[in-house]
C-alpha positions as CSV (number, residue, x, y, z in Angstrom):
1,X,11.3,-16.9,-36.1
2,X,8.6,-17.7,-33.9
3,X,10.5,-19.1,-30.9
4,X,12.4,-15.5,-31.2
5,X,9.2,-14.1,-30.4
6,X,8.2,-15.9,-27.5
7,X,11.8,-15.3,-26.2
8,X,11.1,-11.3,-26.3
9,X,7.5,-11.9,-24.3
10,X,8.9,-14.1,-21.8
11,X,12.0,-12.2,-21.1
12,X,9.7,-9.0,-20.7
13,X,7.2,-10.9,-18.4
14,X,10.0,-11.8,-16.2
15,X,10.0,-8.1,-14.6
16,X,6.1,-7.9,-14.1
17,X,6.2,-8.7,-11.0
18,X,8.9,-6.4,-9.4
19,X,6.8,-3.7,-9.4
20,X,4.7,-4.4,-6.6
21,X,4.2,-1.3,-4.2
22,X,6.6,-0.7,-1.3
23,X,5.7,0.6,2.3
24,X,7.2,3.2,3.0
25,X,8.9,4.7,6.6
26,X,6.1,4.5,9.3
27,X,6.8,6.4,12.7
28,X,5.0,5.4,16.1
29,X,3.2,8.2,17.6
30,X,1.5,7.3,21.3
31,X,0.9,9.2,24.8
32,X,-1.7,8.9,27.3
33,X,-5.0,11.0,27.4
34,X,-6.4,12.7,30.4
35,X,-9.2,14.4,32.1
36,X,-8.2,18.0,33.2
37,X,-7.5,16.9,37.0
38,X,-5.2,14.3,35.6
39,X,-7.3,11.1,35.4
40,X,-7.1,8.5,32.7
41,X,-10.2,8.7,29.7
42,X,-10.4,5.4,28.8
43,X,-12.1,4.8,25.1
44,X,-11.2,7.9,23.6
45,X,-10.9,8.1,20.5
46,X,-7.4,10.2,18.7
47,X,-7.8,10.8,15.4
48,X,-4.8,11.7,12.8
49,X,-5.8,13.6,9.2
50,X,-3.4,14.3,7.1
51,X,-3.2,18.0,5.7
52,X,-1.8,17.3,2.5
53,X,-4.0,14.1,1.3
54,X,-7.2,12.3,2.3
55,X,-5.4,9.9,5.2
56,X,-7.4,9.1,8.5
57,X,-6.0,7.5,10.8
58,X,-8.1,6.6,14.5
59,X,-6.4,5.1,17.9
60,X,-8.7,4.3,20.9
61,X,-7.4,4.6,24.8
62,X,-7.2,1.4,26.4
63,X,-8.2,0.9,30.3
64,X,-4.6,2.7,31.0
65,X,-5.3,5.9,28.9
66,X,-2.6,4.6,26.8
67,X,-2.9,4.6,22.5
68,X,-0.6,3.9,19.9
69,X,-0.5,4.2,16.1
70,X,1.8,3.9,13.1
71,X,1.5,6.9,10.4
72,X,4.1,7.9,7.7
73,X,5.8,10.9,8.7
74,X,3.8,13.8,7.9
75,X,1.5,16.8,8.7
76,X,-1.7,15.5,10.7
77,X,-4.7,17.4,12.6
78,X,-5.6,15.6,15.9
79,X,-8.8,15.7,17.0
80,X,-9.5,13.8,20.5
81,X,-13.1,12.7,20.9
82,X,-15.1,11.2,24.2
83,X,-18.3,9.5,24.1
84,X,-18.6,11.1,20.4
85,X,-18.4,14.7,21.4
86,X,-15.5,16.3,20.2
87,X,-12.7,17.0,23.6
88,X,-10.0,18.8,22.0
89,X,-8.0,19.7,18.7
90,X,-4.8,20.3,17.3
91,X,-4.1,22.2,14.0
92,X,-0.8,21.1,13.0
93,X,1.3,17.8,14.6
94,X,4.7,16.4,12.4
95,X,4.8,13.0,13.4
96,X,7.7,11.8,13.8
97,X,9.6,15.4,14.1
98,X,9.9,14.3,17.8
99,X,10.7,11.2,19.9
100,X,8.4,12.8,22.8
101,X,5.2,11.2,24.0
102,X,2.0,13.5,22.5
103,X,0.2,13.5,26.2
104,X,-3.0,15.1,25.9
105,X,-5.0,16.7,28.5
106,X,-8.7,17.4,27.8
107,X,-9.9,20.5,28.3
108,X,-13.2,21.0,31.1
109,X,-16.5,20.7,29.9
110,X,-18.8,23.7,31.0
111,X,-21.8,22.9,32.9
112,X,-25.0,22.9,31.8
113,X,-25.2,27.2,31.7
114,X,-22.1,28.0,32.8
115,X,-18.9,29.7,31.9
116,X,-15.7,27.3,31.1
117,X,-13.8,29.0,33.6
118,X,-16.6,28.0,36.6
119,X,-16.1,24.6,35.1
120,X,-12.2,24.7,35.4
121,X,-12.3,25.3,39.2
122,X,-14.8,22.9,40.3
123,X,-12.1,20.2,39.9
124,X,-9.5,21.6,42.9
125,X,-5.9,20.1,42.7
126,X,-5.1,17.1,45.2
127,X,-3.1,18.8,48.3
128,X,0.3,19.2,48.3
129,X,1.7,16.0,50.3
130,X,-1.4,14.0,50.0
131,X,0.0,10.6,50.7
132,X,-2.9,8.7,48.1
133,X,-2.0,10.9,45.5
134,X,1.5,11.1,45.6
135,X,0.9,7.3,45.3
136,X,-1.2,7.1,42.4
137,X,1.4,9.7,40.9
138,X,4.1,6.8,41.3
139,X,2.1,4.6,39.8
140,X,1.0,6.1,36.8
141,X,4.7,7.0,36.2
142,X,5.5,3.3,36.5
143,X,2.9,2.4,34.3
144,X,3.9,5.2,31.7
145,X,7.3,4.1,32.0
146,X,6.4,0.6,31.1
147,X,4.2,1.7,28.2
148,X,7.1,3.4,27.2
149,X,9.5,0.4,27.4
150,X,7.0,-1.8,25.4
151,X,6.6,1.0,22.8
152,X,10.2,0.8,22.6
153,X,10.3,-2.7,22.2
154,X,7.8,-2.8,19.5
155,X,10.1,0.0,17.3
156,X,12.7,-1.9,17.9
157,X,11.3,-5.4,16.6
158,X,9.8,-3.5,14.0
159,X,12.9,-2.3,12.9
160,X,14.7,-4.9,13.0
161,X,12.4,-7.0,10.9
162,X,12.0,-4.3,8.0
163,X,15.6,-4.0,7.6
164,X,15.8,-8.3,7.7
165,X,13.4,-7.8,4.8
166,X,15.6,-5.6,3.1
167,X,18.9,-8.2,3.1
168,X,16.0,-10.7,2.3
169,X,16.6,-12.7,5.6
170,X,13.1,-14.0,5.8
171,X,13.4,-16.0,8.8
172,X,14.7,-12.9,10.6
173,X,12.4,-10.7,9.2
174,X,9.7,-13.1,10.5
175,X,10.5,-13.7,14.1
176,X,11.1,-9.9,14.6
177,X,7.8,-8.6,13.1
178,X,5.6,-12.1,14.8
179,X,7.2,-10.2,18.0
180,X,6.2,-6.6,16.8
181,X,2.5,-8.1,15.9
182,X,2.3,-9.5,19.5
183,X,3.5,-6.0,20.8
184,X,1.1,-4.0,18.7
185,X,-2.1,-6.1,17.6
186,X,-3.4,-3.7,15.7
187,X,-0.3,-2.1,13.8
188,X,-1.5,-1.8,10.1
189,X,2.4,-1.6,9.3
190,X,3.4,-4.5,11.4
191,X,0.9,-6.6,9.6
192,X,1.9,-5.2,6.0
193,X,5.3,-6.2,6.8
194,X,4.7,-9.5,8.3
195,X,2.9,-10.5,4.9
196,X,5.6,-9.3,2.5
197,X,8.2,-11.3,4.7
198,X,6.1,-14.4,4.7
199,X,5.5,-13.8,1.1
200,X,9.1,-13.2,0.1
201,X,9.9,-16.6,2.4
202,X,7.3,-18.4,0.1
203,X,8.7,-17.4,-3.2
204,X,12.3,-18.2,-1.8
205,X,11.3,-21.8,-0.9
206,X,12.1,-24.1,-3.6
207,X,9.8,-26.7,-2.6
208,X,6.3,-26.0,-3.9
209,X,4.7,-28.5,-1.6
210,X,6.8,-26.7,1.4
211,X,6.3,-23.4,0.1
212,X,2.3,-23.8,0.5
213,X,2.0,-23.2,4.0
214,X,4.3,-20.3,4.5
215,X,1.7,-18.7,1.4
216,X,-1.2,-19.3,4.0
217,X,0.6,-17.7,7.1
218,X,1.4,-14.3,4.3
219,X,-2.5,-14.7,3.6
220,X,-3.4,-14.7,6.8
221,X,-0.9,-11.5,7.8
222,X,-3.3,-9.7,4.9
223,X,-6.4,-10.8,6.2
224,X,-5.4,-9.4,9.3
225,X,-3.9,-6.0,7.5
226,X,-7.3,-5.7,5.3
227,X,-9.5,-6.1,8.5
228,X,-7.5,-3.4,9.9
229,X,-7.8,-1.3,7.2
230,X,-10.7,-2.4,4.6
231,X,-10.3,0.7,2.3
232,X,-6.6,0.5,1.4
233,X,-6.3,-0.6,-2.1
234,X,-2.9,-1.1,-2.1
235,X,-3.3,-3.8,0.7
236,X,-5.5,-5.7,-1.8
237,X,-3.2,-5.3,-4.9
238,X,-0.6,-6.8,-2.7
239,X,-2.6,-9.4,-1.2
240,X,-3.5,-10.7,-4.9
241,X,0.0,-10.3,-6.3
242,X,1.2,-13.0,-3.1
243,X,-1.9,-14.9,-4.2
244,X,-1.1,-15.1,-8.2
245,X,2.5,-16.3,-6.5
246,X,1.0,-19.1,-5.5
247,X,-0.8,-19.6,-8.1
248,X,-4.4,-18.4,-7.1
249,X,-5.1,-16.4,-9.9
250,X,-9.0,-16.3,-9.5
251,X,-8.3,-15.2,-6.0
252,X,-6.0,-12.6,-6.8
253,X,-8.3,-11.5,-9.7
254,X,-11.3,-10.9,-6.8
255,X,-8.5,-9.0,-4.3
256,X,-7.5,-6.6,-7.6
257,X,-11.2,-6.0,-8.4
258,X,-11.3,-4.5,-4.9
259,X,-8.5,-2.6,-5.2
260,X,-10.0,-1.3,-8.5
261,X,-13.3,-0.1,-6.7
262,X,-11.8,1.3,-3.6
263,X,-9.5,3.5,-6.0
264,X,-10.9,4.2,-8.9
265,X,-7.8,6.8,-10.4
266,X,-5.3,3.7,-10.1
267,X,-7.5,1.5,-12.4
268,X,-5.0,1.7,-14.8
269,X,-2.3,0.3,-12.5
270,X,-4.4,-2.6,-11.2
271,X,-5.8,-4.0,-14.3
272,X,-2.0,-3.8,-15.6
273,X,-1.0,-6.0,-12.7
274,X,-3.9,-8.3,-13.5
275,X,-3.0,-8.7,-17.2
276,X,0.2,-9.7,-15.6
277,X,-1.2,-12.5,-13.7
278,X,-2.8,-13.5,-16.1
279,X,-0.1,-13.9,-18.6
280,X,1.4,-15.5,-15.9
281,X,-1.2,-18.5,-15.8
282,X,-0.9,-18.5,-19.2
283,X,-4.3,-17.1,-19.7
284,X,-3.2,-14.9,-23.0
285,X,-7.0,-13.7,-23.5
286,X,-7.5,-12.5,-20.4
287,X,-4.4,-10.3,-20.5
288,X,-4.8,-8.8,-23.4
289,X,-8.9,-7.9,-22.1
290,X,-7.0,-6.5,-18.7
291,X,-4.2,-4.1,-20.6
292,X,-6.6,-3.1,-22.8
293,X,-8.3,-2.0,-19.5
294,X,-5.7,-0.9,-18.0
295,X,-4.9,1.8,-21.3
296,X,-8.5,2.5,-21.2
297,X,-8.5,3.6,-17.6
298,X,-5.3,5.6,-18.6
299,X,-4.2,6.8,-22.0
300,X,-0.8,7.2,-21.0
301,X,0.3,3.7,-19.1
302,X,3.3,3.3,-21.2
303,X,3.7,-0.4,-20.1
304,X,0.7,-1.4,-20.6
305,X,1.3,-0.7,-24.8
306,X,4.2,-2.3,-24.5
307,X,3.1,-5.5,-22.8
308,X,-0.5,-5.5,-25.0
309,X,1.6,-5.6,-27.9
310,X,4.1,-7.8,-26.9
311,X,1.5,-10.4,-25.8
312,X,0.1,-10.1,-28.9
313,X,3.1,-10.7,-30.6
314,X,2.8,-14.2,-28.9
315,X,-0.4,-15.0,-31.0
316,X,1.3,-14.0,-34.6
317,X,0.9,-17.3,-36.8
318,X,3.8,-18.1,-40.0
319,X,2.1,-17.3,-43.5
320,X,3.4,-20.6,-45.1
321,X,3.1,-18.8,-48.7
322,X,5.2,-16.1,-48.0
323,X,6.9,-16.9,-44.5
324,X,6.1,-13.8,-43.1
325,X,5.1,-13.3,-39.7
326,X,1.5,-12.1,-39.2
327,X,0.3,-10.5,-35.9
328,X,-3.2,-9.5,-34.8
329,X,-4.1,-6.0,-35.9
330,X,-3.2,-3.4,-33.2
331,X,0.3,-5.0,-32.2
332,X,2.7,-2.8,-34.1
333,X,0.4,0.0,-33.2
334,X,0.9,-0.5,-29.7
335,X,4.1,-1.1,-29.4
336,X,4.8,2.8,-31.0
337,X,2.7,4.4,-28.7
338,X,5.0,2.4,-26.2
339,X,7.6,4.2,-28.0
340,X,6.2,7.1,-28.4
341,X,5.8,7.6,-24.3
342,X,8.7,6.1,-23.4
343,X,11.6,6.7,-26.6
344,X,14.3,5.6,-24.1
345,X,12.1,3.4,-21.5
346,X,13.5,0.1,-20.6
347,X,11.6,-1.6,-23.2
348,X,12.5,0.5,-26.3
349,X,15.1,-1.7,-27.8
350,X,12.5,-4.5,-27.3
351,X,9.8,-3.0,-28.7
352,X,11.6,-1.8,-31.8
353,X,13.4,-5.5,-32.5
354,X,9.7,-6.5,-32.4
355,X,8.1,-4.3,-34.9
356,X,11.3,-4.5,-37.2
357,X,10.8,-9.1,-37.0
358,X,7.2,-8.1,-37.9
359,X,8.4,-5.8,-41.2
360,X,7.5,-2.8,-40.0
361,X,9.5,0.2,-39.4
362,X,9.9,2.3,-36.3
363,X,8.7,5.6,-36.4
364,X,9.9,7.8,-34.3
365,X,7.6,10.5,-34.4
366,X,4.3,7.8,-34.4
367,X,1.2,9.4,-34.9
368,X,-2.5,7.0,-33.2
369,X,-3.9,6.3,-36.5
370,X,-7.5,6.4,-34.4
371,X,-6.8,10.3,-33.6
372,X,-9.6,12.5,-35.5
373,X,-8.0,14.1,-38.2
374,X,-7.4,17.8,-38.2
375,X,-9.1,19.9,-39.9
376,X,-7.4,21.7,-43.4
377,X,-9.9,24.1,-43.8
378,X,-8.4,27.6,-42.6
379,X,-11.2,30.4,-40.8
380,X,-12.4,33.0,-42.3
């Protein structure tokens, strides 16, 4: 009876893992910035918010003007700011709505007590036919037409890799986005992809001994994602889910308690991942401590009943008198709130089989036996 038992907790603990977070679509937006008589502002800084969440995104000019950054397609503000005085705004961009360059041109800065419009003139046109101007014209087409190209380039090797991940050609999806990070440096998505191919490379190599190293080039893809953005808890719970892959669990525990204080609303998810690792490592105590967490942080985390209980289930000992199974107190109870979220969730049959071998009976309309009893007294 008991090896039954253990054959319901490892099959479940089989699908831990596949829930690790996805990126989703990211778009390249870029253009070139300039002063009103049509130089290049170098070091400006082009910030994206995002109207419909808390999502701020920053690119900086390089010596050509030029910036570049991937967002998920969405509603920003832009805001463009020069030696930290605010240049010029825009209520409402759709990234991605349009393959077109967003070029910006700053608007004049007023002199010291005088009208804009004084301002605007003091910066006359370049005559018509001007032989230096028409040359630096050429040239900054050239070089926009290059930046261009190599924007191109870097979609394309994006691309490519992304959709190598998806048909889980590692090696593919590893030479394209290695290309992409060389043609964008500072890509958060081209570094988020690099480390899940590297990572899903790792997990596919049968060798331990050979899979080691490929686990170190996915670390370092997150160390350079995190650098790039140190406040994205998702980037950490993915970081320590590659990490419990190679068996690091007291990293991965460290990059998860991050994620847990940068977002303190998806506590719930994160400790439930740790537990998971920690089953994993066959560290029983721990998990239970972490989805007990994990339903603490969020009364309503289905699978974390159902994988409390079913660990628990793991730790039931044979009563030799009457050969009845005995489980610590709480399992059964967990596993019917499981079943009381979820009545037809993927672990339902489990989690009734379970509480049936521990001769108990499902009930479908369970009740928390810890819920303050109502109160029979009627008003007056």
């Amino acid at each position: 009876m008991l090896s039954r038992f253990k054959l319901y907790v490892l099959t479940a603990l089989a699908a831990l893992f596949l829930a690790a977070p996805a990126f989703s679509q990211v778009v390249f937006t870029q253009g070139v910035v300039k002063n009103p008589d049509g130089t290049i502002v170098q070091g400006a800084i082009v910030a994206f918010d995002r109207l419909d969440m808390a999502n701020h995104l920053e690119a900086k000019t390089d010596k050509k003007g030029h910036y570049i950054m991937g967002m998920k397609p969405a509603t920003y503000s832009v805001t463009v700011t020069v030696d930290g005085k605010v240049r010029q705004k825009m209520n409402q961009f759709e990234a991605g709505a349009s393959p077109d360059a967003l070029d910006i041109t700053l608007k004049p800065v007023p002199a010291a007590g005088a009208p804009a419009a004084a301002q605007t003139l003091s910066a006359a046109p370049a005559a018509k036919g001007d032989p230096a101007a028409d040359k630096d014209k050429e040239k900054a087409a050239k070089d926009r037409e290059a930046q261009l190209a190599k924007n191109k380039e870097l979609n394309d090797s994006f691309g490519a890799g992304k959709a190598a991940i998806d048909n889980k050609n590692w090696d593919e999806a590893i030479t394209q986005l290695t290309k992409a990070s060389e043609l964008g440096p500072t890509q958060i998505a081209v570094w988020a992809a690099l480390a899940e191919a590297y990572t899903g490379s790792a997990k596919a190599t049968r060798s331990k001994a050979d899979a080691g190293p490929i686990y170190d080039k996915a670390f370092a893809a997150y160390d350079k994602l995190i650098t790039l953005t140190p406040d994205d808890a998702g980037a950490y719970n993915n970081y320590a889910l590659a990490m419990a892959a190679d068996g690091k669990l007291d990293d991965a525990k460290i990059k998860l308690a991050k994620a847990v204080e940068l977002d303190p609303p998806g506590a719930g998810k994160y400790h439930y991942n740790l537990g998971a690792l920690l089953m994993n490592g066959s560290q029983t105590d721990g998990a239970l401590d972490e989805f007990r967490k994990a339903i603490a942080a969020d009364p309503n985390y289905a699978e974390a009943y159902y994988y409390l209980g079913s660990t628990m289930v793991g730790k039931a000992t044979l009563d030799q008198a009457t050969g009845k199974m005995i489980a610590p107190d709480g399992t059964i109870q967990a596993l019917q709130k499981y079943l009381e979220l979820k009545p037809d969730g993927p672990n339902a049959q489990s989690a009734k089989e379970l509480i049936t071998a521990l001769g108990s009976a499902v009930q479908v309309n369970y009740k928390d036996p810890n819920a303050p009893a109502k109160s029979n007294k009627k008003s007056k």
